[in-house]
N, C-alpha and C positions, 0 to 999 in steps of 0.2 A: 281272471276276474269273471266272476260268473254265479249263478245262482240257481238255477231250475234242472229239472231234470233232461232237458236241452241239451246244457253245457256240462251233464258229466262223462259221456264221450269223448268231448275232446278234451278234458283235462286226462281221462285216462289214456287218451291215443299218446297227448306230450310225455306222459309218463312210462309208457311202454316204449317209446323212439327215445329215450334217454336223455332226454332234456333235460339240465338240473334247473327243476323249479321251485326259486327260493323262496316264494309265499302263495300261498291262494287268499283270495280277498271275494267275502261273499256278504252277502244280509244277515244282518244279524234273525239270533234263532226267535222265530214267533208264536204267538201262542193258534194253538191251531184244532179243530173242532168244536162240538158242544163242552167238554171239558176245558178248553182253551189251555190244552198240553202244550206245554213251552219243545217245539221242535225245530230241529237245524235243517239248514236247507239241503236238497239231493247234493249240491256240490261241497259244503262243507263234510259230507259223512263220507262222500270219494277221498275227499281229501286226508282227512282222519286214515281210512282204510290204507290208504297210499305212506302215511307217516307224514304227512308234510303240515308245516305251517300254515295256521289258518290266522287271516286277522279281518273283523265282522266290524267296521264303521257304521255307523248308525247314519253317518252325515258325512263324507271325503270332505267337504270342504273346510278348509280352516281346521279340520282335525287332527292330532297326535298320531293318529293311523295313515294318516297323508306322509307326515314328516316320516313316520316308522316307513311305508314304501319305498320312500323314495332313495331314503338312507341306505337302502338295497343294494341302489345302485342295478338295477334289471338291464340287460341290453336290449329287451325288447317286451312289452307289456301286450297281452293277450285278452279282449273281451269277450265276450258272449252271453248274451241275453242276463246283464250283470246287474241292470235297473236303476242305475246312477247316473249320471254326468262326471265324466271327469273333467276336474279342475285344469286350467291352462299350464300351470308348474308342471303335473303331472305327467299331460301329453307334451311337454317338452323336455322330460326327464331321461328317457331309454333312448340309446345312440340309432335305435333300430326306428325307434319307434311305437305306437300303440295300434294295434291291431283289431277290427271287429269282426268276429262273426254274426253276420244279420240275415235274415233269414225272409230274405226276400232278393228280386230283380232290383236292384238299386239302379234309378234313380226315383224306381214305385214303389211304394209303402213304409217314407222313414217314419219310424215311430216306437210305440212300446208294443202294439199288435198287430205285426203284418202277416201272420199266419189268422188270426182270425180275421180281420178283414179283405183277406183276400179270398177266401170261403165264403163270407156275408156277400162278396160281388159275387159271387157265381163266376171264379177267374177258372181257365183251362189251365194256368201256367204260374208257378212260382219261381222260388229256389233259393238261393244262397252266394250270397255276395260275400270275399273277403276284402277288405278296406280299412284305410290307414283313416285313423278316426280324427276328428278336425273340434273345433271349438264349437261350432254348429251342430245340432242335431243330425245323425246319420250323414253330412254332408259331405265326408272326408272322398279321397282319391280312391275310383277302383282300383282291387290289383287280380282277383279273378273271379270270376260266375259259374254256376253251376244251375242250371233249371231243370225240373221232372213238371208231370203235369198233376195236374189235380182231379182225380179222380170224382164222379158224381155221387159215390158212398164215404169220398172220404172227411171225418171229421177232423175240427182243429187238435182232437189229441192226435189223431192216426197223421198228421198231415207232422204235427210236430216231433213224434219219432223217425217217419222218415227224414225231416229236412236235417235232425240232431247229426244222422248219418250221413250226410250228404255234405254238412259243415262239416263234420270231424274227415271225412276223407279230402276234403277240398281242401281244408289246412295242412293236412300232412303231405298233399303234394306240392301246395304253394307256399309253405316253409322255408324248406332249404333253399328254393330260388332267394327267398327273400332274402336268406344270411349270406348268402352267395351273390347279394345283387346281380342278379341276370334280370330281375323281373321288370314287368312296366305296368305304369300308373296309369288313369284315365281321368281326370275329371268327368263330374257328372252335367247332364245337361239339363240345368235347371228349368229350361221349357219344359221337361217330363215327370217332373217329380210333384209325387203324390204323398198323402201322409196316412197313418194307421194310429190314431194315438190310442192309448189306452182306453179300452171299453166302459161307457160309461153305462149309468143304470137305464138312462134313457132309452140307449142303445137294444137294450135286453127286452124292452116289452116289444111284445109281437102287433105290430099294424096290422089288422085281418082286412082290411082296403086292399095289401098289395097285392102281387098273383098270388097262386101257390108257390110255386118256383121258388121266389123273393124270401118267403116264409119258411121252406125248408134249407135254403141255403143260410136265413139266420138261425136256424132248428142246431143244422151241423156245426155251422161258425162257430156259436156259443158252448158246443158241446165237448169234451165233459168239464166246461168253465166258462163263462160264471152260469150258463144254462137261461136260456130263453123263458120270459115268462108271460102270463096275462092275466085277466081277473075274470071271476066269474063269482057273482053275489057278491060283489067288493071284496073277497078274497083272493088274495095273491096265489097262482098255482103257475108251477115250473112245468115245461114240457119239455119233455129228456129226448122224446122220440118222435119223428112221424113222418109224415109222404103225402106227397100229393093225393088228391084221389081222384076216380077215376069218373065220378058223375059229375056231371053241370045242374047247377041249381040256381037260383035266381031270386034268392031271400035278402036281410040288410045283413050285410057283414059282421063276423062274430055269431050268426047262428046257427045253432045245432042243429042241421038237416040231416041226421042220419045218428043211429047210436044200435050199433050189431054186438055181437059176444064180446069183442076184442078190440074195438074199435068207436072213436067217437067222430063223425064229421062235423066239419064246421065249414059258411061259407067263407069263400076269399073275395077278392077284387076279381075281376074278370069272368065275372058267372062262374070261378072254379070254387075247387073243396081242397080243405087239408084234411089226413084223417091223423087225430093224434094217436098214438101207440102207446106210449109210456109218461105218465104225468108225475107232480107231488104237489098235493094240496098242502097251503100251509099249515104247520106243525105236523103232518105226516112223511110219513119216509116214503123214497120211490117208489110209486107202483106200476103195474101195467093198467090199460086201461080197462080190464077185466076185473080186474081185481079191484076198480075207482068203481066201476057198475055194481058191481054187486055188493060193495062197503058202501065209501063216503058219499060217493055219487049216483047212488041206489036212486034217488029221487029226481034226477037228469032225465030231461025229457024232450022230445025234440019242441024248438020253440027258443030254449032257453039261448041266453046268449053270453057269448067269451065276449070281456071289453078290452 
């Protein structure tokens, strides 16, 4: 059970170790860009490519697709980044058990987004927990971790192709123990736990109050989804890219203390600067900030101010 481009690694690791696996269960297929092209998710078209069963609930609960699972009869159910809840029937259906790949140090960051907001904190350290899933959100029994660090370039997409890989090989070695029971459990220690839920819009605009730091680790967190944004002239414009920089200034926050070839400064909290790299005005496509100077932003002047 799975959905993003996360989880088609380990459906295709189960598939290449010869697991017979009798359904894949994903999100149903959405409409998706300015056309709002009706497309199926990365793990539904693994699946397809593999020949296997796919079945897309709209809703598990109380659904026809609950009953068609279960009627399976699975000895062991597999999640990853699947974006539902399962129902309590369900997680007590497979002799094995239900399984998640979460893509975080559990007992820190249960939720829907703990690779972005572990990037938004500015963490040194993630990883990947496998755990037996429970009727509480992310609360269920560890059974193994895996942690890498978190680099200071890396964004939440580059953060999530590694961790994809670092689930898929941490399931394929914590597998067999599991059908094998040799493995062991942990509870987690709920003094420690922390939550990531789903990014909301709030989240996305950029505070120019806080340091720079703060402001480019939500630059990367948000990148390349749902992408950071702020206003300027009460228009909404995303910022795809940027850095700290390197002068101190001492203006009101959100202003444009500096504007070079390729480059736009603004001040931060702390007497510092960000400089932006890469923006999108709204209704314009990505640009660099070159390319905002000399077009839409031709008329940018320092003074002006991001709100």
């Amino acid at each position: 059970m799975g959905t993003p481009e996360f989880s088609v690694p380990i459906l295709r690791m189960l598939a290449e170790e010869g697991y017979e696996i009798l359904a894949v269960v994903t999100q149903p297929d959405r409409p998706v860009g300015r056309k709002k092209v009706l497309t199926p998710t990365p793990v539904k078209e693994e699946a397809i490519r593999l020949g296997l069963r796919v079945i897309q609930p709209e809703k598990l609960k109380g659904s026809r697709e609950l009953q068609d699972i279960i009627s399976l009869q699975p000895d062991i159910i597999i999640t990853a980044a699947f974006g539902q809840l399962l129902p309590v029937e369900l997680l007590e259906s497979p002799e094995l058990g239900c399984l998640n790949v979460h893509a975080s140090l559990l007992p820190a960051y249960r939720g829907g987004a703990p690779i972005h907001q572990a990037v938004i904190d500015g963490q040194n350290e993630t990883g990947v927990t496998i755990m037996y899933m429970a009727e509480k959100l992310d609360a269920g029994d560890i059974i193994s971790q895996q942690a890498i660090a978190i680099e200071t370039t890396d964004t939440t997409g580059i953060l999530f192709e590694k961790l994809s890989i670092v689930g898929r090989d941490l399931l394929k070695e914590t597998l067999p123990r599991i059908i094998r029971n040799e493995h062991t459990r942990q509870s987690q220690d709920e003094k420690l736990v922390t939550f990531a839920r789903n990014i909301s819009r709030e989240q996305e605009r950029i505070d120019w109050s806080k340091s720079a730091t703060s402001i480019y680790n939500q630059v990367r967190g948000l990148h390349p989804w749902p992408i950071a944004y702020t206003t300027l002239l009460e228009q909404a414009v995303k910022i795809w890219w940027g850095e700290k920089g390197t002068e101190v200034a001492n203006q009101e926050v959100g202003t444009v203390v500096g504007i070079l070839e390729d480059r736009i400064t603004v001040q931060t909290g702390n007497k510092e600067t960000f400089e932006i790299l890469e923006l999108q005005p709204s209704g314009k496509k990505k640009m660099t900030a070159g390319e905002f100077l000399r077009g839409t932003g031709s008329k940018l002047q320092i003074g002006d101010r991001f709100l």
